[in-house]
C-alpha positions in Angstrom: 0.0 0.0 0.0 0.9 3.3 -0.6 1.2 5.9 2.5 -2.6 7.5 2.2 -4.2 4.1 1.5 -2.5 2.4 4.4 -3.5 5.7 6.3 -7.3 5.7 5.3 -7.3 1.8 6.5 -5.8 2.3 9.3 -8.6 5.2 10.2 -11.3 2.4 9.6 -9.1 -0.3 11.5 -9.2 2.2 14.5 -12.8 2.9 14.5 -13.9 -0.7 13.8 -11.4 -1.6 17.0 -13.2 1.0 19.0 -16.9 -0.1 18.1 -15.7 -3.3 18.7 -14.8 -3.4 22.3 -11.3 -4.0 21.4 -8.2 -2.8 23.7 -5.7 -3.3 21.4 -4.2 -4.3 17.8 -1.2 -4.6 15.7 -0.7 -3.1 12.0 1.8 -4.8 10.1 3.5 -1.6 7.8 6.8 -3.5 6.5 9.9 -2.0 7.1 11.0 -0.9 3.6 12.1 3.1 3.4 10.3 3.7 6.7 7.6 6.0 5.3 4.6 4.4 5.5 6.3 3.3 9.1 6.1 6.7 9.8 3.4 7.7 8.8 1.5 5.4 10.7 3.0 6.5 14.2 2.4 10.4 12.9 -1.3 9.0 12.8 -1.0 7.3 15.6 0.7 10.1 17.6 -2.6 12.2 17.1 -4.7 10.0 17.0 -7.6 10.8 19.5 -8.5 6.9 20.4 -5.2 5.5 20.9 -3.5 5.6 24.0 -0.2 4.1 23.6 1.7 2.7 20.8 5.5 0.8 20.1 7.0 -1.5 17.6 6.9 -5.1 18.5 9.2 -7.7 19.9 11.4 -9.1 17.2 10.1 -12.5 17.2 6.6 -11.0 16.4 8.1 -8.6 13.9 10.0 -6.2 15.3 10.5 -2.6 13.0 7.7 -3.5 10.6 5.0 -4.3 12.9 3.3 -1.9 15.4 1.1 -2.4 18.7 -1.4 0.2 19.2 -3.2 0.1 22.7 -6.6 1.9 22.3 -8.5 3.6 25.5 
């Protein structure tokens, strides 16, 4: 995916979590050049819904997966 589709999914991941009753989830971004990697965390950085959010351990995918912990 390119940054603004893996942005606009990630929007309706969010708000399907949330409707959901779901505390947390993981978005798998790649590691490639790091953009769409970062522009995830910008998104999730302002995010209003999520409360907390880091790269995983290694063995679950280190750099090119995220955790996002939802309130």
């Amino acid at each position: 995916m390119r940054l603004e589709e893996a942005l606009d999914s990630l929007g309706r991941q969010i708000d399907a979590a949330v409707l959901g009753g779901m505390g947390e989830f993981s978005v798998i971004h790649g590691k490639g050049d790091g953009i769409v990697q970062k522009g995830v965390h910008d998104y999730l950085r302002s995010a209003p819904q999520v409360t907390d959010y880091f790269f995983s351990r290694p063995e679950l995918g280190g750099f090119g997966r995220t955790e996002v912990i939802l309130k």
